[in-house]
N, C-alpha and C positions, 0 to 999 in steps of 0.2 A: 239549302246549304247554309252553313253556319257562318257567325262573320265574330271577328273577336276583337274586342275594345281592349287599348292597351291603356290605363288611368297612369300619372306620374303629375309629381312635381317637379321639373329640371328646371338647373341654371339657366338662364339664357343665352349666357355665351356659347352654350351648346349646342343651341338650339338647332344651327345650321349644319353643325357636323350629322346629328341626329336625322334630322328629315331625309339629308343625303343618303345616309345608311339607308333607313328607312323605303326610301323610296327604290331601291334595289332590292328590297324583299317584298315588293310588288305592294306596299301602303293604298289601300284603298281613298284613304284623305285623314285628314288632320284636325281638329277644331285647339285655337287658343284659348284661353280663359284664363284674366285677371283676377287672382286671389292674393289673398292677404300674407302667404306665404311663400308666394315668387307665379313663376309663368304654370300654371297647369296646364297639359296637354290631353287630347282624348284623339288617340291613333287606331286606326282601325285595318284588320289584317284580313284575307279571307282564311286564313288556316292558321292551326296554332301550333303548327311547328316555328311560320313567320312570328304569329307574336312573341314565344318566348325569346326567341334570336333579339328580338326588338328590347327583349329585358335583360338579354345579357351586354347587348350595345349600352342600355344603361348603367349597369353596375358597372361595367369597366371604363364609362365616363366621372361617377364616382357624383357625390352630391344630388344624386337623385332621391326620392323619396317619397312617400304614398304612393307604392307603384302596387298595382294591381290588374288581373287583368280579369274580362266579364262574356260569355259568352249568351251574345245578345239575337234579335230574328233580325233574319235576312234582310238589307234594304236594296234600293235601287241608287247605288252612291253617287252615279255620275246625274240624275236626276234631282238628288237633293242636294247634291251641291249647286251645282246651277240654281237649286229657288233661293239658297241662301247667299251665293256669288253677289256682290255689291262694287262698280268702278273704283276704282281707287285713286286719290286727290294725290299726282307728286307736288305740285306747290300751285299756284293760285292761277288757273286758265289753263293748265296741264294735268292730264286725267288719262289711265291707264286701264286698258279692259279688255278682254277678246271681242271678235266683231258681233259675237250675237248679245255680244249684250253694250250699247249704245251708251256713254256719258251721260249728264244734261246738256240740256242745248247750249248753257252759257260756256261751256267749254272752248277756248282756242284753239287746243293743241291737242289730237286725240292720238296716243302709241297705241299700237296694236296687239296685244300680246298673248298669245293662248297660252294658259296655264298650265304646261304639264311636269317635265322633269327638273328641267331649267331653274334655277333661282334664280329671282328679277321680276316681279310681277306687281311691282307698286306696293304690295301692303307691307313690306318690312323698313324699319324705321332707315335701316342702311340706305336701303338704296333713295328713299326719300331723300335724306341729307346728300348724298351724289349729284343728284337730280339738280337737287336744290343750288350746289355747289357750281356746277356747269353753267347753270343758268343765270347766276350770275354775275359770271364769267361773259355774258354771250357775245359782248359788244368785242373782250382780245381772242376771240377762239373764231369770229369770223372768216371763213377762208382758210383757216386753220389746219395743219394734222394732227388727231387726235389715234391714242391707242389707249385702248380699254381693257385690263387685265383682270381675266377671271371675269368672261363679258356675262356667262350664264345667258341669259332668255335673248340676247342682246339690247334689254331695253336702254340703257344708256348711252350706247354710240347711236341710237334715234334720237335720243334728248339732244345730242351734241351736235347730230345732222339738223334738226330742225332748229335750233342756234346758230347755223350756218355754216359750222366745218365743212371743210372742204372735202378734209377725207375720212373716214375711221375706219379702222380695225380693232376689229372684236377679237381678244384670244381668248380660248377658253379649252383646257387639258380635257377637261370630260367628255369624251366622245356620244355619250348619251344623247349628246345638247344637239348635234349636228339637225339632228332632222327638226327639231322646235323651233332652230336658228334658222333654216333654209324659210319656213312657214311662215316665221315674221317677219323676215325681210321682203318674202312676198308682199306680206299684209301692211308693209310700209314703206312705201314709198318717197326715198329723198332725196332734197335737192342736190346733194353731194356724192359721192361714192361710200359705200360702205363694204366693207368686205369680212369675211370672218375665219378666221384660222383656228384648229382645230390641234390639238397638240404646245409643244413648248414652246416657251420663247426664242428659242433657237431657231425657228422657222422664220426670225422679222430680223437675222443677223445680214446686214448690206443695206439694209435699208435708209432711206433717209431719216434723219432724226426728226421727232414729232416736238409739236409746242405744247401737247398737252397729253398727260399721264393720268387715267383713271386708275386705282384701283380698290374695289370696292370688296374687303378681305378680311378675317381673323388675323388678327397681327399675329399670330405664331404661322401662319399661312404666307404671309405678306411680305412680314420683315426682310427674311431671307433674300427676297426678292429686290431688294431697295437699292444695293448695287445695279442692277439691269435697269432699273429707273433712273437713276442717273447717269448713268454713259447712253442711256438713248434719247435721253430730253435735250431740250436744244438750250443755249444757255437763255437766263431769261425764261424759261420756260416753266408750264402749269403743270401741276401735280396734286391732284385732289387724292385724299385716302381717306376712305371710308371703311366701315365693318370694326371699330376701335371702339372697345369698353371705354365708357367712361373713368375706368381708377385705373386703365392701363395709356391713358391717352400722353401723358407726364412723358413715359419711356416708350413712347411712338415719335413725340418730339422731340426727343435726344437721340434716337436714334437717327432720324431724318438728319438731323444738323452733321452727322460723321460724313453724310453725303452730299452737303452742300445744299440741303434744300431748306427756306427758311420759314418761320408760319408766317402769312398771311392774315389769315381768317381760321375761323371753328367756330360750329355749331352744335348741341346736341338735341338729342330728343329722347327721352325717358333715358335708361342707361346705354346711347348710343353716342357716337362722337364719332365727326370728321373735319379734316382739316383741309384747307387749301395752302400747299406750300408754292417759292418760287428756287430757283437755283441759280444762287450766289456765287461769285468769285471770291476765292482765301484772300488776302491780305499777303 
């Protein structure tokens, strides 16, 4: 059977919208590649009605270019991914990986996390900076509630449980994720409660307010959302936002300020940016 390689050069801000599509046209895997001309992708489809679909998702993302596609012999993808599959570092003693394939030993802190539909798997700079952000954090999140918006894989409310929250909740609209999120909170075990909702925010309306707000997001995703972040954080309270281009980071900070949350801290890594805010009283 035939397998067909989709070639592009895409933005990266897209990158996330892309895979999502993508992986609903049934995406055999993906490979990145750093070139001189922005992020190269090489996607791979089992039929080519999926890969052209895959080229018209990019022509209507728009700034894509050298796109081509290649019909190449059949491989064994779940086999070669796995030899190429390598742990992934969130920050220094914390390491990310499904259970068959083991950290190094100098590892602290091992998340579990099997790779499938879910975004959150350690190798995106996003959730790095999240990770990073959380932790810290770890010494006021102790005992802590945290809510994690747009949890994906749920690697980050594990970051924040083994930080020592008391509680987290993972929301995450994409129903896809359910069964990926049941398998890793198997596969993780923490000292706190973790729990995961499935659907809108509307499902955490009565709830007590949390002291700390993940959300790791495309600010045209996000934004909108930035009212429900603050009427459910507690005053004083943490707000980490990640998934922020670096040249859109300026008007992520102004918009936060409309809602009372102020910066803290920010970090980036290659063209990614997040920030830690807190939430202010007006004057």
């Amino acid at each position: 059977m035939a397998t067909y390689c989709l070639n592009a050069v895409i933005p990266p801000d897209r990158f996330d919208l892309l895979i999502a599509q993508w992986q609903e046209l049934g995406m055999l895997g993906c490979e990145e590649l750093n070139s001189a001309e922005g992020l190269q992708i090489k996607a791979y489809f089992k039929d080519e009605s999926s890969a052209l679909q895959a080229v018209k998702n990019l022509n209507e993302t728009g700034r894509s270019k050298n796109i081509s596609i290649e019909n190449i012999e059949d491989q064994d993808w779940d086999a070669k991914w796995r030899e190429t599959m390598k742990p992934a570092r969130l920050a220094a003693g914390w390491w990310v990986s499904p259970l068959w394939l083991p950290p190094p030993k100098s590892a602290k802190h091992w998340i579990k996390i099997e790779p499938k539909m879910a975004f959150g798997t350690g190798y995106h700079e996003t959730t790095r900076l999240a990770a990073q952000a959380i932790i810290a954090r770890k010494r006021q999140i102790k005992n802590k509630r945290v809510l994690d918006i747009g949890t994906g894989s749920g690697i980050l409310c594990f970051v924040a449980g083994l930080c020592g929250a008391r509680s987290c909740v993972g929301a995450e609209i994409d129903a896809n994720c359910r069964e990926n999120l049941a398998e890793n909170l198997r596969n993780n075990i923490p000292a706190g409660t973790i729990d995961f909702l499935i659907g809108n925010l509307d499902g955490l309306k009565g709830c007590k307010l949390f002291d700390l707000i993940v959300m790791n997001m495309l600010l045209i995703e996000s934004a909108p959302l930035l009212h429900t972040v603050a009427a459910m954080l507690k005053h004083s309270g943490l707000f980490i936002w990640s998934g922020i281009l670096t040249d859109e980071h300026a008007k992520a900070v102004e918009l936060a300020d409309k809602y009372r949350l102020s910066l803290l801290s920010e970090k980036k890594e290659n063209e990614w940016w997040c920030g830690t805010f807190r939430t202010i009283k007006r004057k």
